[in-house]
C-alpha positions as CSV (number, residue, x, y, z in Angstrom):
1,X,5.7,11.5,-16.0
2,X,4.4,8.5,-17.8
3,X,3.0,5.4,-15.3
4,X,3.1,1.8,-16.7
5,X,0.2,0.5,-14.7
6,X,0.1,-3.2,-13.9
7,X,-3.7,-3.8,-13.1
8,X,-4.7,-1.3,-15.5
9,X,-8.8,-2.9,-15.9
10,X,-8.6,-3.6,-12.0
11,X,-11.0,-1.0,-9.8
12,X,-7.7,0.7,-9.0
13,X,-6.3,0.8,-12.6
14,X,-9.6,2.5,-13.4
15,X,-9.5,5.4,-10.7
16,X,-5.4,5.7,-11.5
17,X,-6.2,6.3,-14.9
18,X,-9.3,8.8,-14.1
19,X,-7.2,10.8,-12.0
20,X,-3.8,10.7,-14.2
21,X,-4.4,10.9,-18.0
22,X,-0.9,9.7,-18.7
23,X,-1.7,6.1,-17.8
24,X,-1.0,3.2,-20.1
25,X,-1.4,-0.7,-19.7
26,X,1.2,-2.7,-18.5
27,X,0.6,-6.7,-18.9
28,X,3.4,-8.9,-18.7
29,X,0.3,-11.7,-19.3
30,X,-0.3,-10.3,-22.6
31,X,3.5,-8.6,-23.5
32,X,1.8,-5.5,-23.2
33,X,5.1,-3.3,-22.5
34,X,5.4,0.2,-23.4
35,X,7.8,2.4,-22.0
36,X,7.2,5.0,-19.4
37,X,8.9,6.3,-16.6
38,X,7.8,4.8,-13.4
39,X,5.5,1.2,-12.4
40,X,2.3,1.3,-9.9
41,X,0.8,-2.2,-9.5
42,X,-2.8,-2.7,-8.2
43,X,-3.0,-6.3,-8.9
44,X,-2.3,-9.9,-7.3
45,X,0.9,-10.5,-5.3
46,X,1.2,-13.6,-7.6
47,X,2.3,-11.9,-10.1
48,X,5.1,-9.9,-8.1
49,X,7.9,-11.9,-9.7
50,X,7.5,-11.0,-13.3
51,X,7.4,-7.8,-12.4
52,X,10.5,-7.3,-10.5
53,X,12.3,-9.0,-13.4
54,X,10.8,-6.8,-16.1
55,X,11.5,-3.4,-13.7
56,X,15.0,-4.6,-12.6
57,X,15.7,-5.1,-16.5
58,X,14.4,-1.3,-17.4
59,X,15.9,-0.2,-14.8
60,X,12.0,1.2,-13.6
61,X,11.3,2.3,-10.4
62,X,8.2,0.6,-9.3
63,X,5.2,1.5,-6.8
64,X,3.6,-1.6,-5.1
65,X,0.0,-1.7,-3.6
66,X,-1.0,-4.8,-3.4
67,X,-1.6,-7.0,-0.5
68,X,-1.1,-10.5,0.1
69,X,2.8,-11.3,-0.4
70,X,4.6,-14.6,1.1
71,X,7.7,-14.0,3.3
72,X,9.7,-15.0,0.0
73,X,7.7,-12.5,-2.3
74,X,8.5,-9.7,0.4
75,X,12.5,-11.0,0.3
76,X,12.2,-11.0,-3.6
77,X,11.1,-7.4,-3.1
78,X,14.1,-6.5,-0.9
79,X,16.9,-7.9,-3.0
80,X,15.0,-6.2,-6.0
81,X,15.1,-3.2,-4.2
82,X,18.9,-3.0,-4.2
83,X,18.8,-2.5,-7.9
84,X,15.6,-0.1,-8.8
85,X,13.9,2.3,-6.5
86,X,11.0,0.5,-4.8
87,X,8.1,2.2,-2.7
88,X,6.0,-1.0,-1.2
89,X,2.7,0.0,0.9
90,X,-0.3,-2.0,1.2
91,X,-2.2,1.3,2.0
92,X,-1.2,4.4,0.1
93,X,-3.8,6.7,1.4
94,X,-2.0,10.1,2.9
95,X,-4.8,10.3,6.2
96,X,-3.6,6.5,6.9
97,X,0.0,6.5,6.5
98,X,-0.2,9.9,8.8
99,X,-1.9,7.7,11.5
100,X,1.4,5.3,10.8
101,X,4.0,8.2,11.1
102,X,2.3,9.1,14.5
103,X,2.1,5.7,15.7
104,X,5.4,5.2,14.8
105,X,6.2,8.2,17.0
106,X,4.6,7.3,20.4
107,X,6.4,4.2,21.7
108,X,4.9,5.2,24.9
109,X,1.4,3.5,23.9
110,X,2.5,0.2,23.8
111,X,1.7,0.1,27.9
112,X,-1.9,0.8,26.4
113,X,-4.1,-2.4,25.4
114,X,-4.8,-2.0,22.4
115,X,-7.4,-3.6,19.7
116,X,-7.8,-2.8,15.5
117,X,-11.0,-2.9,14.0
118,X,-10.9,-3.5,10.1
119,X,-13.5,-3.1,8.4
120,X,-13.8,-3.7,4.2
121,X,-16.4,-4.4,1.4
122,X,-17.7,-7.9,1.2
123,X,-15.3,-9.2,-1.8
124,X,-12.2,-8.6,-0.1
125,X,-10.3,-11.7,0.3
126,X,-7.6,-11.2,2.7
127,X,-8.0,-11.2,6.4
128,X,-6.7,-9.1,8.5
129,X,-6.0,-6.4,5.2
130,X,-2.5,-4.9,4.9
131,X,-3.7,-1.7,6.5
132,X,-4.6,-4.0,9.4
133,X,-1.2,-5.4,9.0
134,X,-0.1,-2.4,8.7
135,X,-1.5,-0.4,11.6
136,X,-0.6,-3.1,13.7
137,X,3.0,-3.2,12.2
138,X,3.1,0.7,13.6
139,X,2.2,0.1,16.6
140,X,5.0,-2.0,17.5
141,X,3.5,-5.1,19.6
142,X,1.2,-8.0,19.1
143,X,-2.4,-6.8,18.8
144,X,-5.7,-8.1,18.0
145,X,-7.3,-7.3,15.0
146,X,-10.9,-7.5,14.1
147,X,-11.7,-7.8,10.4
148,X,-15.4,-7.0,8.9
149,X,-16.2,-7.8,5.5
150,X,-19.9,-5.5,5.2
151,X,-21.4,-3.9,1.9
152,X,-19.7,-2.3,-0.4
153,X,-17.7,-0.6,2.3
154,X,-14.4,0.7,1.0
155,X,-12.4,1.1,4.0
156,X,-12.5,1.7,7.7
157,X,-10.2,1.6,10.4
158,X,-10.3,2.0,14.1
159,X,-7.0,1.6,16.4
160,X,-8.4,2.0,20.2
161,X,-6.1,2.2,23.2
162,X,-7.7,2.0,26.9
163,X,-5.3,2.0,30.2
164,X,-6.3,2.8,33.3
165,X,-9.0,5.5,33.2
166,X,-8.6,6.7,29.6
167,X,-9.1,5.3,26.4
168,X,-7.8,6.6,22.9
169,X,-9.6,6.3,19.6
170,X,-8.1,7.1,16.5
171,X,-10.2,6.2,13.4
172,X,-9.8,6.3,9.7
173,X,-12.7,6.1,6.7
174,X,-12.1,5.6,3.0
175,X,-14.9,8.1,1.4
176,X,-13.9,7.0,-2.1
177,X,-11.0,4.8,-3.8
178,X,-9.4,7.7,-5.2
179,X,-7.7,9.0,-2.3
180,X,-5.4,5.7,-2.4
181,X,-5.1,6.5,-6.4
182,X,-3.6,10.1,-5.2
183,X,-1.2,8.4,-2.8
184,X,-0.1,5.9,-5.4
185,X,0.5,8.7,-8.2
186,X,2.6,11.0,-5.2
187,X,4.7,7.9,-4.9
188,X,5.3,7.5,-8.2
189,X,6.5,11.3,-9.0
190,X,8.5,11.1,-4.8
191,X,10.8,7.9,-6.6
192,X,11.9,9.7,-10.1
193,X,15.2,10.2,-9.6
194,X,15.5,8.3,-6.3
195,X,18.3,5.8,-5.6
196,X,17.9,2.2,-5.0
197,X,15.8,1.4,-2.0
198,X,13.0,0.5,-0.5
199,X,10.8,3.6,1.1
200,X,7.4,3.5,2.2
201,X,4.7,6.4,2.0
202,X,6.2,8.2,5.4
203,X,9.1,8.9,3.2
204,X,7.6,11.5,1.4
205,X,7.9,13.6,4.3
């Protein structure tokens, strides 16, 4: 498998291609566009159009981790995704997208209050993250979240539940940036061969 990465210099791009050798630039910017087999973009949402245009036209499925898109960048995505194979998850670490499958699961926790704590380093921009997003997205209902923007902290999460005499805490830390650059490359190899669609990381189980 060859990955076209879009974001290639990015923090991300760096760990993708540390992890996977077979990693080459992708920069519509620059008409940087060699072929390969399969997209993952760590970069700005901005640049989201381009990119479906250039994947629809190669026929390419594409991975997409970035955060940040506009109700009309997410409907670009969907219509795109009835051409190419699309896998869109603004978190592609395994431990958080298990804590998503489970949440997912247990509809009964939505008689629970329920807060999100979301913690990042101090550069990120967006507030509440897409795992925030996400998390809460899971969950089902409207709940607070609580974003902290500390250090050079690369990513925590804390989903508590309290009800009556009990209180549930389920909590996720980022130790390094390459556990999201494993989830992106099993994405990758899960949408080789895949029909048209758009999955999410709880597909590949």
């Amino acid at each position: 498998m060859k990955i076209l990465m879009n974001g290639y210099n990015g923090k991300m791009g760096k760990m993708i291609r540390k992890v996977y050798e077979n990693t080459v630039e992708l920069d519509l910017r620059k008409n940087i566009t060699p072929s390969g087999d399969v997209i993952i973009d760590f970069s700005n949402h901005k640049a989201i159009e381009k990119l479906l245009i250039f994947s629809t036209e190669k026929k390419l499925p594409i991975v997409l981790c970035t955060t940040g898109y506009t109700s009309e960048e997410l409907k670009m995505i969907e219509e795109a995704s009835k051409k190419i194979p699309i896998l869109c998850s603004y978190n592609t670490s395994l431990g958080i997208n298990l804590i998503v499958s489970m949440l997912e699961k247990m509809p009964m926790l939505k008689e629970f209050d329920c807060e999100i704590i979301d913690i990042h380093h101090n550069k990120k921009k967006d507030k509440p993250s897409g795992t925030g997003i996400l998390l809460k997205n899971a969950i089902g209902k409207e709940v607070p979240i609580h974003s902290l923007r500390l250090g050079n902290i690369v990513g925590e999460h804390k989903i508590i539940f309290s009800k009556d005499d009990e209180t549930i805490e389920l909590t996720h830390k980022a130790g390094s940036r390459k556990i999201f650059a494993n989830g992106a490359i099993a994405s990758a190899k899960f949408l080789l061969n895949k029909n048209t669609g758009l999955y999410k990381i709880t597909d590949l189980w």
